[in-house]
N, C-alpha and C positions, 0 to 999 in steps of 0.2 A: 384541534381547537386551542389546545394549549400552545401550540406555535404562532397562533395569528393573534394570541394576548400580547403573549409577549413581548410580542415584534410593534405590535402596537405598543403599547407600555415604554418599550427602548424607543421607536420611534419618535412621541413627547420627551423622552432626555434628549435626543441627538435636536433637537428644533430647540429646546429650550438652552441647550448649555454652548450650540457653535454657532459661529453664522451660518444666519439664513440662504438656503441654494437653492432655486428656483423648483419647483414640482420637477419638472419635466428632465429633469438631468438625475432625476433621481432611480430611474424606470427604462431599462434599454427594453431597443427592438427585442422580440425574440429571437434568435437566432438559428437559422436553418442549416446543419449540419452537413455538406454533401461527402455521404462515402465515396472512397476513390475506390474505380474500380481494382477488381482482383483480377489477377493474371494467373495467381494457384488457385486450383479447385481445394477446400479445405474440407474437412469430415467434419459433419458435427456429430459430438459427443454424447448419447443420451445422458441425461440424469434427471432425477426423480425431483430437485432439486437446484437450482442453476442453472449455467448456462455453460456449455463446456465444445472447443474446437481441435481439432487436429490437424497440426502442420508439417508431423513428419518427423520431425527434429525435437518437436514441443509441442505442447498441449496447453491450452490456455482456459481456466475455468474463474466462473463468477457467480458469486452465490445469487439468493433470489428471495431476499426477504418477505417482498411483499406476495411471493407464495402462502398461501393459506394453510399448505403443509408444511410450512418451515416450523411449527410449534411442536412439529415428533420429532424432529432433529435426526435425523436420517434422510440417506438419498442424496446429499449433497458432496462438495467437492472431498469434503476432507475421507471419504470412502473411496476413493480413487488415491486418493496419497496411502491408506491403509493398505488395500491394493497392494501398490508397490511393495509397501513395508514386508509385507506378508510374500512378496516375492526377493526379497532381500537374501543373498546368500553369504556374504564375508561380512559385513557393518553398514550399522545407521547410527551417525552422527546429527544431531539435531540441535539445534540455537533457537528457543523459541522463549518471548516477554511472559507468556501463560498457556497451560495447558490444562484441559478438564475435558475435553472430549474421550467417549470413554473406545470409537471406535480405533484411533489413534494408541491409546494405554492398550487395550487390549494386541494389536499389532506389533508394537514394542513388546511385550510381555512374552509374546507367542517367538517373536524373532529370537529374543535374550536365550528362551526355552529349548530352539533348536539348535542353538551354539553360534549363532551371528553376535557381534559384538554390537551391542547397544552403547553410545555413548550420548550427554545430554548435556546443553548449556542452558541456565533459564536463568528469568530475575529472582532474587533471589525472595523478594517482598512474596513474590507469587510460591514457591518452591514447598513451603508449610502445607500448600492447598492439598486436598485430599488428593489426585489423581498421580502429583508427585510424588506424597508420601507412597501410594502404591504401588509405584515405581521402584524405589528406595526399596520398600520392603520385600519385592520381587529379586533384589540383588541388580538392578539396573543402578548404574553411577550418574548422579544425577547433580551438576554441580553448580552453586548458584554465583555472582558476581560477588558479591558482599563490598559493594560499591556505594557513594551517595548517587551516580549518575545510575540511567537503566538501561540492560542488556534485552534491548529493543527489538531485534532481530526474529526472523519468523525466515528461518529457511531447515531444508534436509537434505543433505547426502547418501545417498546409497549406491554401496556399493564402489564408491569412488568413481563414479560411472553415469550419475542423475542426479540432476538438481530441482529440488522443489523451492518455492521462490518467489515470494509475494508482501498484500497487505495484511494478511490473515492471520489471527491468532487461534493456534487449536482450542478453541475450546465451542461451548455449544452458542455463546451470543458471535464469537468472529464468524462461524459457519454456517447459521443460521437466521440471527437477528440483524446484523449488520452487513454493511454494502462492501466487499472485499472483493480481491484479483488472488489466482494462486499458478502457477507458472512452472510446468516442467519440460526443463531443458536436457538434451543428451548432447552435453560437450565435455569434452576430456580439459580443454584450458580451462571452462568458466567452473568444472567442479574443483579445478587444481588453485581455483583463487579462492575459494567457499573455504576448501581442505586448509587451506592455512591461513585464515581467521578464523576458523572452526579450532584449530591447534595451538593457535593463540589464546583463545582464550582457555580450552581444555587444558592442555598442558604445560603453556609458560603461564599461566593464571595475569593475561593482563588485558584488562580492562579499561574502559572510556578512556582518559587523556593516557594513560601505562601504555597504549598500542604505539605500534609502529607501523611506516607505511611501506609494507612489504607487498603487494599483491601481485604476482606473477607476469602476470598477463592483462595490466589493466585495460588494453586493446586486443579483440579478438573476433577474427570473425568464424561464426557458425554458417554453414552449408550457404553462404554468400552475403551473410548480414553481419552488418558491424554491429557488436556489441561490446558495450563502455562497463566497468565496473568499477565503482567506488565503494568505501567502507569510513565509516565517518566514526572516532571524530580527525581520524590520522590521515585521509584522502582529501580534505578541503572539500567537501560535497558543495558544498552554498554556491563555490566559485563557479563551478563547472555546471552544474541548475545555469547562473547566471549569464555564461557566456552562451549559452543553448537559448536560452529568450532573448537575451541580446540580437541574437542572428535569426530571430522569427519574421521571415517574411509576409506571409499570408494571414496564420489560425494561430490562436493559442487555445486551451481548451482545457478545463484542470475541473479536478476532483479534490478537495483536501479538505482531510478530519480538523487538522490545526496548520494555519495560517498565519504566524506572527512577525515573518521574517521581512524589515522592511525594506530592506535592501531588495531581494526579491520581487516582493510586493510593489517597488519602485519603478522597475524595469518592465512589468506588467502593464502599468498604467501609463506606461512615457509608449511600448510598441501599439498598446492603442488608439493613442493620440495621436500616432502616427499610421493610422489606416488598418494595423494588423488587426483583426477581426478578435476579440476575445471573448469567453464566458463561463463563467465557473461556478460550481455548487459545493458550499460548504457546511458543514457538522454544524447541525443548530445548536447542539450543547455546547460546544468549542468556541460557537459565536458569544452564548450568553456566559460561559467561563472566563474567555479569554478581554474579554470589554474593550476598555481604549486600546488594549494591549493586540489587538487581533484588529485583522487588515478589512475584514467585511464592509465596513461603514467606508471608509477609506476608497473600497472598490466603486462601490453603491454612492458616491458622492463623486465618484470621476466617469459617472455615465454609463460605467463599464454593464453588463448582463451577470452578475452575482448573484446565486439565489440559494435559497436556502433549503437545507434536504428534505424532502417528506415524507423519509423514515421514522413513522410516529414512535414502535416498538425497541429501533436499535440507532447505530450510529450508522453516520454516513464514513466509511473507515480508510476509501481510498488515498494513496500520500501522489498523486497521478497528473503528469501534465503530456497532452497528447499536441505536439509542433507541429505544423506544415503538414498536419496529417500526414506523418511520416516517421515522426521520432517519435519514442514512447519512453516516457522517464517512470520509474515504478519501482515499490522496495518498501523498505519499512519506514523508511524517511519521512519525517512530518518537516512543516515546513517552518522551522521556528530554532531559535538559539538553542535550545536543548539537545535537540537532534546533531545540529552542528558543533557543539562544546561538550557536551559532557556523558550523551550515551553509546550503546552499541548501536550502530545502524546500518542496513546497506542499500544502495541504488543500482540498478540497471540501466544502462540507455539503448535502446534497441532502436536502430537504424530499418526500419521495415513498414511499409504499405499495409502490408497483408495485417500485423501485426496490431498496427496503428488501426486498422479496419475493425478490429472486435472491439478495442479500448474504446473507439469513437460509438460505437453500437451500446455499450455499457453505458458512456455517456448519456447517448440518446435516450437510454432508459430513466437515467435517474435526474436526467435535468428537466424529461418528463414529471417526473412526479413532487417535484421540487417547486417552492414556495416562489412567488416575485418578490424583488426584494425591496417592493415596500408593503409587503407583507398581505398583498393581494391573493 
């Protein structure tokens, strides 16, 4: 209810303060999804919580807010990263904006205990919070940016061996409350590009604009899939987002918490003007935070299918654009100058069907439950 005030409410500013655009350009068709098929058989992953796959190589999970059981906070993904953690044998290195999940601290704690080397990046705003300081007090090193920009990032190494790798912030609203991806991969290149921005910021201590653009293997492919790594603000991310919608033939299809970037947002609406099929669901807080500054109305005024999230309890937290049904961009990357200038941040591009196949199902999930955007 609070969503259709509001949206009402902004609706009379956008009629009174721009010109007038007809009803009807205001309201896309809805848009029918078609999954490509799959040529791999995948495992699904029980959980108690989410939605989780297995591809062999990787496993790809997504939480499940509008579970009824997400308010015990158990049973979702981040019990499968613990998992791991708890199978950790030399080191876990972890970069993450925030942490308070307590199944995750505990994991850490147990690992440190049995002589694995825990090591920790976080922002530092967050770092004071109780589950931190627990950490600290356990004798875990826990280091914060001490930065104006924020160390964004949400991935884990173990092992030198596994990458975990998504939208998700450990704590109980990312794994719980809000609509997130979390991503574990077994490649020896893409952990050896994680290892040394993890080290970067661990032990040469540098931070947003201080980085440099070192990443090993910014092309690599995993058991036949191309995958792209960038690390912002030192890999130009914006550019390469843009050359990938640039080159959208068909679908664009996007998920995003924050939206500001207009550049981006321009290429969006020029590939749909020109036949490429778009629609996207964005962060209703992000909408009413970010005002002129945010691309929503912009989308919603060029016809385009924009709608808005129907996560009443959390956020919509995806940073997700799924191409040609085939490319899958995904990370901590939001979509806005911040992300690009001044924080930690990283992106994936994953070249894959199969891949592209759960993102677009996630999709289907939450553009299901997601608002029309004139607030229908």
């Amino acid at each position: 209810m609070r969503k259709l005030i509001t949206l009402f409410l902004l609706s009379i500013f956008v009629f009174t303060a721009c010109t007038p655009i007809p009803a009807e350009t205001l309201v896309a068709e809805p848009v029918n999804v078609e999954i490509p098929s799959n040529d791999v058989e995948l495992t699904e992953i029980p959980l108690d919580i989410g939605y989780g796959v297995d591809g062999g190589w990787y496993e790809l999970y997504f939480t499940d807010p509008a579970n009824p059981d997400s308010r015990y906070f158990r049973g979702g993904p981040d019990e499968r990263l613990a998992a791991a953690i708890d199978a950790a044998r030399l080191s876990v290195d972890l970069a993450v904006y925030s942490l308070s999940l307590w199944s995750i601290r505990d994991a850490l704690i147990n690992a440190m205990r049995r002589g694995v080397q825990v090591r920790i990046v976080m922002e530092s705003a967050n770092r004071d919070r109780d589950v931190p300081q627990e950490l600290i007090d356990a004798g875990i090193s826990v280091l914060g940016d001490r930065r104006e920009g924020l160390m964004h990032n949400k991935f884990v190494i173990i092992d030198r061996s596994e990458l975990w790798v998504g939208s998700m912030n450990f704590t109980t609203g990312g794994g719980y409350k809000d609509n997130n991806n979390l991503l574990r991969i077994r490649s020896q290149k893409l952990v050896e590009n994680y290892q040394t921005e993890f080290d970067e910021m661990f032990i040469g201590d540098h931070f947003g604009p201080d980085t440099v653009a070192n990443t090993p293997n910014p092309v690599t492919f995993v058991n036949g899939t191309m995958i792209e790594t960038y690390f912002s603000p030192d890999d130009g991310v914006a550019a390469h987002i843009a050359e990938l919608l640039e080159n959208a033939q068909q679908s664009i299809y996007f998920m995003a918490y924050s939206f500001t970037a207009d550049d981006l947002a321009s290429i969006v609406r020029e590939r749909a003007a020109n036949g490429v099929t778009v629609a996207g669901v964005m962060d209703y807080s992000q909408i009413q935070s970010n005002g002129q500054y945010g691309e929503y109305d912009a989308f919603a005024q060029a016809g385009i299918d924009v709608r808005v999230d129907g996560n009443e309890e959390g956020l919509l937290h995806h940073k997700v654009f799924i191409i040609d049904e085939e490319i899958v961009i995904t990370g901590s990357y939001n979509f806005s100058s911040s992300a690009e200038e001044r924080n930690d941040e990283n992106i994936l591009v994953i070249y894959n069907s199969d891949i592209a196949h759960e993102f677009l199902k996630e999709f289907e999930r939450v553009y299901a439950q997601a608002q029309l955007s004139d607030g229908e």
